[in-house]
N, C-alpha and C positions, 0 to 999 in steps of 0.2 A: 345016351338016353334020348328018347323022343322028344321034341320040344312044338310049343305052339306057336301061333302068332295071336295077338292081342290087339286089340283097336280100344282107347282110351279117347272119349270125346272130354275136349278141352272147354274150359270155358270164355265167352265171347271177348277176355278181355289179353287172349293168350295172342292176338292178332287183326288185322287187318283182314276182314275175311271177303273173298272173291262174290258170295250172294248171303246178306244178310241171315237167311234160313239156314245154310250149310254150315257146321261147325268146323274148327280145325281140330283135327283129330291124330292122337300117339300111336302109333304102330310099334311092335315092339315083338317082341319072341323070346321064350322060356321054359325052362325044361318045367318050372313048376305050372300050376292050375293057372287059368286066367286073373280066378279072383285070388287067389294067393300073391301073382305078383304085383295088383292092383294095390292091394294092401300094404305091399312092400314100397310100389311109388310113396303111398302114403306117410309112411315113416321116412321115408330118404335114401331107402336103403336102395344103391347102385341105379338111382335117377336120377333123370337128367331134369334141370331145374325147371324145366318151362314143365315138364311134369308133373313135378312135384307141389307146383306151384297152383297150377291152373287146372288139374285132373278132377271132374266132375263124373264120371259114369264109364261102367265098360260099355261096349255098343259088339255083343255078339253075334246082331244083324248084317253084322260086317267082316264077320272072323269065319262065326259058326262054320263055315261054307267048306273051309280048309282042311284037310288033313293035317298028320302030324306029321312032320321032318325029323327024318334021324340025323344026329348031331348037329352043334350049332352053323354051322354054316351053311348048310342046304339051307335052314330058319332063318338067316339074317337073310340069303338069296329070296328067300318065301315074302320075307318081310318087306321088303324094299321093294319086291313083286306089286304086293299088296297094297301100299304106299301110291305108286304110280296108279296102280289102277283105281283107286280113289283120287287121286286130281282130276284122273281122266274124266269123273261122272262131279267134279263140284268141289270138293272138298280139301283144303290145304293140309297135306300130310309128314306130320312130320318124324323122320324115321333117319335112326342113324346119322344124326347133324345135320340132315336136308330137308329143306322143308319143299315138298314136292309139290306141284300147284299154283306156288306163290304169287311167280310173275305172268302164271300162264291164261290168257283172258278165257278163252274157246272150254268146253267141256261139253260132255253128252251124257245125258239122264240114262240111267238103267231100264232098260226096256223087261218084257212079262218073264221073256228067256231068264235075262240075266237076274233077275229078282228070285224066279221059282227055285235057289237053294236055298233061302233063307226068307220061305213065305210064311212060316208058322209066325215069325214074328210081326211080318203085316197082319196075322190075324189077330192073333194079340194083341196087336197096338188097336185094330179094329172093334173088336170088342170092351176096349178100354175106353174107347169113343163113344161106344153105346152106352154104357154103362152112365159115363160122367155126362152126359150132352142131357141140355137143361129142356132139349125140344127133341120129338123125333128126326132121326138124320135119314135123307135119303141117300142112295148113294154116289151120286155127285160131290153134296156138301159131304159128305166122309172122306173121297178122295181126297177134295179142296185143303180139308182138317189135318188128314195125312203129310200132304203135301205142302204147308206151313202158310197157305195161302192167308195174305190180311186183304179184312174189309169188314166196312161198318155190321155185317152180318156177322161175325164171328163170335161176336156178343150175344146172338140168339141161341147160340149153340157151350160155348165154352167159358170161365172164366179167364179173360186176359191176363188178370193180373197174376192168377194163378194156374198157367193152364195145366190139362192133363200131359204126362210125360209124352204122350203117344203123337200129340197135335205138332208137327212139322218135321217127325222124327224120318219121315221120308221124303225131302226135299228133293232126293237124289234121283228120284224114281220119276218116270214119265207117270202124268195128270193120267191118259187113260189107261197106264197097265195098272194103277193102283184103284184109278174106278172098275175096272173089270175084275181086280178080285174082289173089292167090295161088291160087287154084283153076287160072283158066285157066291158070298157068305152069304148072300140076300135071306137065304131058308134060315140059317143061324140067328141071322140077326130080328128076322121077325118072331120067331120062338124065343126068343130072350127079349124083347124090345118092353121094356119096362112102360111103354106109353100103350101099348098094343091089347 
């Protein structure tokens, strides 16, 4: 049977995390749907505790990219693929009893190449920024928003205490490949810009 790999972002209390913004995140692989085995951590069923424990969201922005592996072990090799190359950009991954990242300080942001598989959901999360922001965003402060940047500004734009899902959901991503496609959405965003 074909199987996927899955990215489960943990919540901030699942670890020690290498940059405050970045979450540590479950890597995992399954012959079922993503959200099918999401639902399965949830019940208990054949996860692993820090899982089952700490599982707040799937993050498809991080999977979507993948094809599918025929039988499980090309998916566990996919998995652990996957794993690594999320340390490599921030993120402590944990996959298979390893937490990949942990000790390691160095990492490099996702540049426009390695973002452009899964930029539907930069725009998504773009749009969610328009949508919720209490002022007009240009598109600096949008990247800044993407990007999980704090500062006393953040407050003219977003609720802190509650913010929108979208606000730091690309910590991973270089400042200016996420301002350039908030650029390119520039026509999007002025045709929907609720202050406009």
């Amino acid at each position: 049977m074909p199987s996927r790999v899955y990215v489960i972002e943990l919540d901030r209390a699942a670890g020690r995390r290498r940059d405050p913004r970045i979450p540590w995140v479950y890597v995992g692989s399954s012959a079922r749907t993503p959200e099918e085995r999401f639902a399965q951590h949830g019940r208990g069923y054949k996860s692993a505790r820090l899982v089952k424990r700490y599982a707040l969201r799937l993050r498809p922005d991080l999977y979507e990219d993948l094809d599918t592996f025929r039988g499980s072990k090309t998916a566990c090799r996919g998995e652990t693929e996957r794993a690594k190359e999320l340390a490599a950009c921030g993120f402590v991954a944990h996959s298979d009893g390893v937490s990949h990242g942990r000790r390691s300080g160095d990492w490099e942001e996702w540049d426009a190449e390695r973002l452009a598989p899964v930029v539907s959901h930069v725009d998504a999360a773009i749009a969610e920024l328009y949508e919720s922001s209490f002022k007009p965003l240009d598109p600096w402060r949008c990247a800044e928003l993407l990007h999980g940047e704090r500062g006393f500004w953040v407050a003219d734009y977003i609720n802190q205490l509650d913010p929108p899902p979208a606000y730091g959901l690309f910590a991973h991503v270089r400042l200016d490949a996420l301002r350039e496609r908030v650029e390119s959405q520039a026509e999007y965003a002025s045709c929907n810009d609720p202050w406009g």
